[in-house]
Backbone as a ProteinNet text record, in pm:
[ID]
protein_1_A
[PRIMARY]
XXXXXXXXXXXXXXXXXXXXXXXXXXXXXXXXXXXXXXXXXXXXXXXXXXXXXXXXXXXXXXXXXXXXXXXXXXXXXXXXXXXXXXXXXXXXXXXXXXXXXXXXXXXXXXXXXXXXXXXXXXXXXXXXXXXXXXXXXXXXXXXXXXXXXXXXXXXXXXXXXXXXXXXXXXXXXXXXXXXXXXXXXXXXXXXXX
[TERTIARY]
9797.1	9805.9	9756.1	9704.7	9691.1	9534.4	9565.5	9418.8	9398.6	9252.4	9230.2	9137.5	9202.9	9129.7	9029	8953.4	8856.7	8907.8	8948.7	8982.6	8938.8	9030.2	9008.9	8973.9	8881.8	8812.3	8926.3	8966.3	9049.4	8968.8	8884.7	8771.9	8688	8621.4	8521.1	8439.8	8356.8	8218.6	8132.9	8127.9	8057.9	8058.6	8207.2	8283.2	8184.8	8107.8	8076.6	7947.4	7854.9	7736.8	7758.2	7617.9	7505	7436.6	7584.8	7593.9	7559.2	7639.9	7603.4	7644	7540.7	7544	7584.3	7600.4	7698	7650.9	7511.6	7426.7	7476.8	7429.6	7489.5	7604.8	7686.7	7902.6	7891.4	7782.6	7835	7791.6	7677.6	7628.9	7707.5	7683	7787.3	7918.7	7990.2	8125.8	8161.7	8092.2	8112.7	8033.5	7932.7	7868.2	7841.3	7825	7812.5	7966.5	8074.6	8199.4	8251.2	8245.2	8284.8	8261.3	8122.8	8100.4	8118.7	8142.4	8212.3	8392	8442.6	8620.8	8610	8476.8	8459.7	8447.4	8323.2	8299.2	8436.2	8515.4	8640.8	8779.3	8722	8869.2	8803.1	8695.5	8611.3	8638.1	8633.2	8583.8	8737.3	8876.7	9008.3	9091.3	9067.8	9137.3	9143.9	9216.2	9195.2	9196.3	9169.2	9063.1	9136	9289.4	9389	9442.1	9400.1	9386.3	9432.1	9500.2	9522.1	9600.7	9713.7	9821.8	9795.9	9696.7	9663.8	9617.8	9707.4	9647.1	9500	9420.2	9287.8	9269.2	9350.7	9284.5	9271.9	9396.3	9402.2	9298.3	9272.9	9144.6	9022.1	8997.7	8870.2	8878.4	9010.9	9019.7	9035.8	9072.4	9037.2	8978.4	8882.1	8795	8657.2	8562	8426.5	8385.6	8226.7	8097.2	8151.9	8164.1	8153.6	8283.8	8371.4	8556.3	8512.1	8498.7	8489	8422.2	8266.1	8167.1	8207.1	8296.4	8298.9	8460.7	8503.8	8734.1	8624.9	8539.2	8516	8406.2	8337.7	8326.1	8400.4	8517.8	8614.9	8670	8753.6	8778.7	8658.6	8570.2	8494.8	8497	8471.5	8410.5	8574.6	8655.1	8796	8783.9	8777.5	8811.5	8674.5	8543.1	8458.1	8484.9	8564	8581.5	8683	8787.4	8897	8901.3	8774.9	8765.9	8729.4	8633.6	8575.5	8641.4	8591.9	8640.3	8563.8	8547.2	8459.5	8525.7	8641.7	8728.7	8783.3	8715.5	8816	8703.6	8723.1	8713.6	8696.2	8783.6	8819	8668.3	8622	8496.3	8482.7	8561.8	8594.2	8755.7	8838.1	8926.6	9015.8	9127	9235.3	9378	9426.1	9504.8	9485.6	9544.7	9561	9468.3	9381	9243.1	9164.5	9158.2	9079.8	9025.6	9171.8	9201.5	9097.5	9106.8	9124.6	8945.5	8884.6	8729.8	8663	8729.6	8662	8703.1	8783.7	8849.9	8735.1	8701.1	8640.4	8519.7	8416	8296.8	8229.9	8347.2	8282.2	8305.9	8277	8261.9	8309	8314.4	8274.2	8105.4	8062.5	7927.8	7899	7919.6	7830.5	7899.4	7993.4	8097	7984.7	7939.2	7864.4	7722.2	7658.5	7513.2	7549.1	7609	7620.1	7646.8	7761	7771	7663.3	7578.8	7510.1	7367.6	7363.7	7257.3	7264.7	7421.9	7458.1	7431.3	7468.5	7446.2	7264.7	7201.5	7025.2	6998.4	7015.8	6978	7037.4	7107.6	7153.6	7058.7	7027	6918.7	6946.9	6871.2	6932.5	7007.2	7123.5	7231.3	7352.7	7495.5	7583	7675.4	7738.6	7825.2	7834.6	7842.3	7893.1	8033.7	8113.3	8243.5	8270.3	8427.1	8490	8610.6	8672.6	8830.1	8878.5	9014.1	9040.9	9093	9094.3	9164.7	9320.8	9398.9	9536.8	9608.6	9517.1	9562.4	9495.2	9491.8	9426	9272.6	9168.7	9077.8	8952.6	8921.3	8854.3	8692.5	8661.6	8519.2	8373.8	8303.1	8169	8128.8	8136.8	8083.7	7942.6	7856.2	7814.7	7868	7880.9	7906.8	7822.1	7756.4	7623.1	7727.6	7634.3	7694.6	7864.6	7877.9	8048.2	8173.4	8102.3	8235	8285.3	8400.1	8496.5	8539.3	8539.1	8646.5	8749.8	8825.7	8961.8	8939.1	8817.6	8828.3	8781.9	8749.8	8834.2	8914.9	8988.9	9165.1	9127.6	9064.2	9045.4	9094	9111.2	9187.2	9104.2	9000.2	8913.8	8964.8	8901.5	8909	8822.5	8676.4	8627	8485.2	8417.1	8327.3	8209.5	8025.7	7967.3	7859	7813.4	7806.2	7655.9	7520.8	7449.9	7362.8	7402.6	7358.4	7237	7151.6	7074.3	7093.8	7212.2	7275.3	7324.4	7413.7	7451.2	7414.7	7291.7	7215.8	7038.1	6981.3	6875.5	6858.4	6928.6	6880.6	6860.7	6920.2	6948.5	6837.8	6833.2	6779.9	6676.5	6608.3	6515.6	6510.6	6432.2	6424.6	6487	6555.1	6552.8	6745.8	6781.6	6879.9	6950.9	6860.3	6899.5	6970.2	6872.6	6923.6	7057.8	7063.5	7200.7	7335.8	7309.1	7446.8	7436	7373.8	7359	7484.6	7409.5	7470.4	7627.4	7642	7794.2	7937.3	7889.9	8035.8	8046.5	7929.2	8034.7	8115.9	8140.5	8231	8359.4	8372.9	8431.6	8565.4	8706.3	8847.9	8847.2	8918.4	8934.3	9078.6	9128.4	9326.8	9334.9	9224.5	9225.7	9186.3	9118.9	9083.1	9205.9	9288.4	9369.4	9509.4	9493	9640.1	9626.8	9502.7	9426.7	9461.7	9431.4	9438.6	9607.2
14327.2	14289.7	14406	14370.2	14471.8	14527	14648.7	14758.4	14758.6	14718.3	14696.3	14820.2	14819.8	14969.1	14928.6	15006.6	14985.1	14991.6	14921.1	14892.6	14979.5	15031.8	15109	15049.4	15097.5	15033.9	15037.5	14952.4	14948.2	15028.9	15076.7	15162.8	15302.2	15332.4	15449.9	15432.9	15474.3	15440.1	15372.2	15452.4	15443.9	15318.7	15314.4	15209.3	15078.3	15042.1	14909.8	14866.6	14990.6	15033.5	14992.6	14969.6	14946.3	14782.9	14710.5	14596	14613.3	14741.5	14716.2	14897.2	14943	15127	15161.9	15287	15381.3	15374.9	15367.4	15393.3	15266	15144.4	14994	15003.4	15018.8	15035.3	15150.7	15257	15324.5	15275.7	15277.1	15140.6	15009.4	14933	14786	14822.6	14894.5	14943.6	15002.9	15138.6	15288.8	15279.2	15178.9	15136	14970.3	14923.6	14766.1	14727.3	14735	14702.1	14768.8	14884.8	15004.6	14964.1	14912.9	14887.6	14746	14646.7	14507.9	14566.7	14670.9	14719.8	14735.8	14842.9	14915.7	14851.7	14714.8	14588	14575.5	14478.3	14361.3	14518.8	14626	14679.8	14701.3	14725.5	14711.7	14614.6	14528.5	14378.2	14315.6	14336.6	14296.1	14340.5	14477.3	14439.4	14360.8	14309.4	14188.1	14060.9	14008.3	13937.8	13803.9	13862.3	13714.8	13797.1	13855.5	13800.2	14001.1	14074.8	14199.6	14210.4	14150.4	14125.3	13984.1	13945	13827.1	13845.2	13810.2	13805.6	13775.1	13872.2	13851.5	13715.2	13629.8	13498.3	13407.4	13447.8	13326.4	13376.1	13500.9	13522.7	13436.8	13430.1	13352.3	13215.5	13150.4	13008.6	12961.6	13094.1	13039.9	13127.9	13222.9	13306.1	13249	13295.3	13249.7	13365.8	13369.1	13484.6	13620.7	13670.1	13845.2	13863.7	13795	13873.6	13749.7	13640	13543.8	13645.3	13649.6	13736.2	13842	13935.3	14056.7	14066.7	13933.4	13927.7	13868.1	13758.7	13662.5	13766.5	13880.7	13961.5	14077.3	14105.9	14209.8	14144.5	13962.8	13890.7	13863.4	13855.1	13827.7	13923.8	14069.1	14174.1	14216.5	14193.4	14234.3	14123.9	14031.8	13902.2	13962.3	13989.1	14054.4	14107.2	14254.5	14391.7	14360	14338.4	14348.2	14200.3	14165.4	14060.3	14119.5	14261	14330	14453.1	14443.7	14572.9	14613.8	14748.9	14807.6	14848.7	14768.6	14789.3	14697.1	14539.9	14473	14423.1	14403.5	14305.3	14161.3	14086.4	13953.6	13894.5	13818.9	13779.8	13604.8	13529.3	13398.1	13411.4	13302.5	13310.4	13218	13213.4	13187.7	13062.4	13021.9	12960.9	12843.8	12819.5	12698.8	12704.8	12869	12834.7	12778.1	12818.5	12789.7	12656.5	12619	12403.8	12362.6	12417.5	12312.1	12322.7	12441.8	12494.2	12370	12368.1	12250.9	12133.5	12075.7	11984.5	11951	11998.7	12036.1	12009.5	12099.7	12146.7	12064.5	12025.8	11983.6	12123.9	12265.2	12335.8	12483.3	12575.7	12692.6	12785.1	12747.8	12760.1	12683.7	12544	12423	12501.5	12540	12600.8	12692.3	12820.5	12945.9	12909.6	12787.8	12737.9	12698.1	12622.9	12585.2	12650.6	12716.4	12835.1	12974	13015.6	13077.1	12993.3	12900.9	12797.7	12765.6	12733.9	12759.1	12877.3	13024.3	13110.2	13167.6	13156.8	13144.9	13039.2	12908.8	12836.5	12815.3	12937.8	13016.3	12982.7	12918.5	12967.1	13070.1	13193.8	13302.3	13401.6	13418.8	13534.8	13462.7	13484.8	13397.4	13448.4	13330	13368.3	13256	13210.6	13165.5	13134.3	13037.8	13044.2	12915.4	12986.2	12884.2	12956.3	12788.4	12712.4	12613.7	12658	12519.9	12446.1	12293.7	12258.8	12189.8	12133.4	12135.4	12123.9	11973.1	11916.3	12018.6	12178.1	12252.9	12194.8	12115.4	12054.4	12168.7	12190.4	12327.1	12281.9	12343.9	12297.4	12470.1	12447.4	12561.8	12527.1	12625.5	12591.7	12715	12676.2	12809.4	12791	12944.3	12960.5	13031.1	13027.6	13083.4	13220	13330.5	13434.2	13465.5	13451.8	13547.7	13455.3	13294.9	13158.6	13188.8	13086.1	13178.5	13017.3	12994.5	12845.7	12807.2	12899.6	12913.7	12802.2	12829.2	12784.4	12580	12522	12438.7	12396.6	12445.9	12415.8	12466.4	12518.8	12582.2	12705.2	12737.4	12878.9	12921.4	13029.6	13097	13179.9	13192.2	13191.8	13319.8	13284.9	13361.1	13397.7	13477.2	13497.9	13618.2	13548	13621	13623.9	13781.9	13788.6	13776.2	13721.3	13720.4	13729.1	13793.6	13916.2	14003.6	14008.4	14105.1	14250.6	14310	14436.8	14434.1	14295.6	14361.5	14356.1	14349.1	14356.1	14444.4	14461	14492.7	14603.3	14713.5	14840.8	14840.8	14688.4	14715	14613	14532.3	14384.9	14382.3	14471.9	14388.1	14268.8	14190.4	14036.2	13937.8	13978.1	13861.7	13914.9	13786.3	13722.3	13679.4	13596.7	13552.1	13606.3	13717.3	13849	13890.2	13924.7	14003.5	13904.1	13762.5	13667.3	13680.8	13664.2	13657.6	13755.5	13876.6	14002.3	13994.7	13988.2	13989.2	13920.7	13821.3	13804.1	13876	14025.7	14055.7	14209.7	14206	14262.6	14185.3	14057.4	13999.6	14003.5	14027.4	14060.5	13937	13864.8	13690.8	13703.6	13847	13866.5	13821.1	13907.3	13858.9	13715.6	13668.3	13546.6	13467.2	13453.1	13339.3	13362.7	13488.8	13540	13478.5	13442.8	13367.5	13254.4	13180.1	13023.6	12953.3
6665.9	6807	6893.4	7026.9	7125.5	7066	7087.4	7000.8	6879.4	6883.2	6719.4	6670.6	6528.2	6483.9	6382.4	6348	6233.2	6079.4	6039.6	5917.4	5778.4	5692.2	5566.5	5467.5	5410.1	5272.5	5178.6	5098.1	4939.5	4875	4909.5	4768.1	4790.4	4762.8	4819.4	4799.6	4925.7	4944.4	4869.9	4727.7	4635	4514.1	4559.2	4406	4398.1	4503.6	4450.6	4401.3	4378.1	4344.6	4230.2	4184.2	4197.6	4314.4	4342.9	4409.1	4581.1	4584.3	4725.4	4691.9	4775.3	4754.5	4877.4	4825.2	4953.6	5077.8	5122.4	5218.5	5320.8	5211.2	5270.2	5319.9	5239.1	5365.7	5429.2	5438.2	5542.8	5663.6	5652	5755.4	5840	5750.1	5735.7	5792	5717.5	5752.2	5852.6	5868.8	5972.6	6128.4	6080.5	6207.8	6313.6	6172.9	6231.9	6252.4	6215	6224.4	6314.9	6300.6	6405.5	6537.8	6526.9	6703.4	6753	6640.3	6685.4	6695	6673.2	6709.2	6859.6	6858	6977.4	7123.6	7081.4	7173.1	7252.2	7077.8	7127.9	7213.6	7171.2	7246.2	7405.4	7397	7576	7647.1	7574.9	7657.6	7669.6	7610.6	7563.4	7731.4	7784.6	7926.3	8045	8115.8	8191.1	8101.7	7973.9	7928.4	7897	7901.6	7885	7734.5	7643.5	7529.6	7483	7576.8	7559.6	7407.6	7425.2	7294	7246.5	7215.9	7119.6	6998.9	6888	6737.9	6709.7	6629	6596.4	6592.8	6509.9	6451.4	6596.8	6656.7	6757.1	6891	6883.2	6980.6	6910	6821	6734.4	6747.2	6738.4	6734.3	6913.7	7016.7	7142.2	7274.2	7256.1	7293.5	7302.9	7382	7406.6	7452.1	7456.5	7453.2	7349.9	7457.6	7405.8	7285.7	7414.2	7312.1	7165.8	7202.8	7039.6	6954.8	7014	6917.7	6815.1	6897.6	6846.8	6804.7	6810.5	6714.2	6579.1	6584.1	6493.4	6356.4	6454.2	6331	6252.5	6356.9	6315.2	6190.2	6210.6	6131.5	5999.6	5988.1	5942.1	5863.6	5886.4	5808.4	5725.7	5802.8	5745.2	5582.4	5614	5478	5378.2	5436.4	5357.5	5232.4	5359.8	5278.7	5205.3	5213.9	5122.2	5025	4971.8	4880.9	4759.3	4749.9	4643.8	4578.4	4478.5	4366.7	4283	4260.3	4133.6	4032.5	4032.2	3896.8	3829.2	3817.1	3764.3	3629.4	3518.2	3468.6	3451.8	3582.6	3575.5	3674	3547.8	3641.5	3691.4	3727.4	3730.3	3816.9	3900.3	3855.4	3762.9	3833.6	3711.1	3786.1	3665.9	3756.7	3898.9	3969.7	4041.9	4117.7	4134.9	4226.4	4102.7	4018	3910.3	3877.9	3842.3	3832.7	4035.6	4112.7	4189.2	4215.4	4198.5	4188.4	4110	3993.1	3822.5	3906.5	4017.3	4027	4163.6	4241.6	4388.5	4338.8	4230.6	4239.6	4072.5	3994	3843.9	3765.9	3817.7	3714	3764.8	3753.2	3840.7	3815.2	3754	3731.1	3851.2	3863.2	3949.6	4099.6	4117.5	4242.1	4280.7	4169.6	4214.3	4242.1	4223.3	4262.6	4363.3	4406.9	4540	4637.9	4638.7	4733.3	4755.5	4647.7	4670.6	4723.1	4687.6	4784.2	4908.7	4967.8	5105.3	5121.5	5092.3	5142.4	5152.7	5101.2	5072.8	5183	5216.3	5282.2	5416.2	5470.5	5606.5	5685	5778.5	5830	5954.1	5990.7	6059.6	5997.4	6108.7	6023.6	6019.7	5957.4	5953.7	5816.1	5760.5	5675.4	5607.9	5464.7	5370.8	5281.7	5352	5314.6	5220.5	5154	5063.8	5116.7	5123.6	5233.4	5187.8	5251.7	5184.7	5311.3	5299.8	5394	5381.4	5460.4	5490.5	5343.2	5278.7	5140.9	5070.1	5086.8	4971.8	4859.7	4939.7	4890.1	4918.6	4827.3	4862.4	4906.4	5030.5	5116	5112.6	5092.9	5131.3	5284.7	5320.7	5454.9	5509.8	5566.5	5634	5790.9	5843.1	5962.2	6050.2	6127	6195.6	6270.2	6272.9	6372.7	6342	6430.5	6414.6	6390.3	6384.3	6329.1	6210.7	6228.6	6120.4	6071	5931.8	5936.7	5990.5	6020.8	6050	6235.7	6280.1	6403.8	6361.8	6253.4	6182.7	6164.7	6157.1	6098.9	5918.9	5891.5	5723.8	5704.3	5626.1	5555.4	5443.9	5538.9	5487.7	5352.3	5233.9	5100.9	5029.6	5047.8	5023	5118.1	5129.1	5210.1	5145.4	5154.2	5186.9	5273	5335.5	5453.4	5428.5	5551.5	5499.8	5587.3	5740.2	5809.1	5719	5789.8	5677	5724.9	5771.2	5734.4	5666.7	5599	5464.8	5330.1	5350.4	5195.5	5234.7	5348.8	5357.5	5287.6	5242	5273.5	5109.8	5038.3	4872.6	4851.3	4921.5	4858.8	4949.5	5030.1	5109.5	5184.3	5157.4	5171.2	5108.6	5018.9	4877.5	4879.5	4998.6	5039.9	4884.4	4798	4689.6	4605.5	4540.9	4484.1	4505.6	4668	4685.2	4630.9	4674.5	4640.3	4521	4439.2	4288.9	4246.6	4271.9	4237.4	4292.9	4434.9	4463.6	4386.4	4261	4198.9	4136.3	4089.8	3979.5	4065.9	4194.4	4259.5	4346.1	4303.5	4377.8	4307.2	4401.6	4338.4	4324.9	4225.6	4192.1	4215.2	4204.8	4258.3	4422.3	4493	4607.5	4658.1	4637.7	4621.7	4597.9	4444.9	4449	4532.4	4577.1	4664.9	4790.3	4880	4964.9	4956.5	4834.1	4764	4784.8
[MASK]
+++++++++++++++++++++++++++++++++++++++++++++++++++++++++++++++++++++++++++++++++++++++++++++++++++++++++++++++++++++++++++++++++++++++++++++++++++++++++++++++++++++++++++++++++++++++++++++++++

């Protein structure tokens, strides 16, 4: 509530390399995030919305303050989805069942969602949500939308802004999603679920 700060990595800099390298989150992280904190705490006096919870500035904010809560939100669910330490490459359990149950497969789950995310058009974001009855949906979201302004309960997310893959992937949007499950926490994920 109130002043929002720039958020701490679960990891260091480095941990998630060769996927996304140090250069990329310092960037992404230290600068592009930094200055969507910097925006929403500028633009937050007067604004109605001084002591309003991130989410509910996103689900009822417009121009500037939406823009810059909906990427604070955004980059927050990002960052704290990945790890350069796990093993577990799929998940498990009741997200698991409802993925095979939703999608046919989780193979058929990871084509599709990385096809939504490739077939972005612009900059934006790539999500998996679920909605009320826990029926799990892909969505893309253009710019700084969030599912949540849905009625969905954002799940998983990747970002597809080309700050956060240019400096690794160039052009080839594709590439980078490819690469991002095998940093993705599947703990965080079904704790979400």
């Amino acid at each position: 509530m109130g002043k929002f700060e720039l958020m701490a990595l679960p990891y260091a800099m480095e941990a998630l390399e060769p996927v996304i390298s140090k250069q990329t989150l310092e960037f992404h992280h230290g600068k592009h995030l930094a200055a969507y904190v910097n925006n929403l705490n500028g633009l937050l006096p007067g604004s109605g919305f001084e002591d309003v919870a991130l989410e509910e500035i996103v689900c009822k904010a417009m121009g500037g303050i939406l823009n810059n809560a909906g990427q604070i939100l955004n980059h927050e669910l990002y960052f704290k989805q990945f790890t350069g330490k796990s093993d577990k490459t799929e998940p498990t359990g009741a997200l698991a069942e409802a993925i095979v149950r939703d999608f046919g497969s989780f193979d058929a789950f990871k084509e599709a969602f990385q096809k939504s995310g490739a077939t972005l058009f612009g900059s934006g974001w790539v999500w998996l949500s679920a909605d009320k009855d826990g029926k799990l949906v892909i969505t893309q979201e253009s710019n700084a939308s969030n599912p949540i302004q849905k009625g969905l309960k954002p799940l998983l997310t990747f970002d597809v802004w080309e700050h956060a893959y240019y400096l690794d992937y160039q052009n080839r949007r594709p590439d980078h999603l490819a690469a991002l499950w095998q940093i993705v926490d599947w703990d965080v994920i079904e704790k979400r679920y």
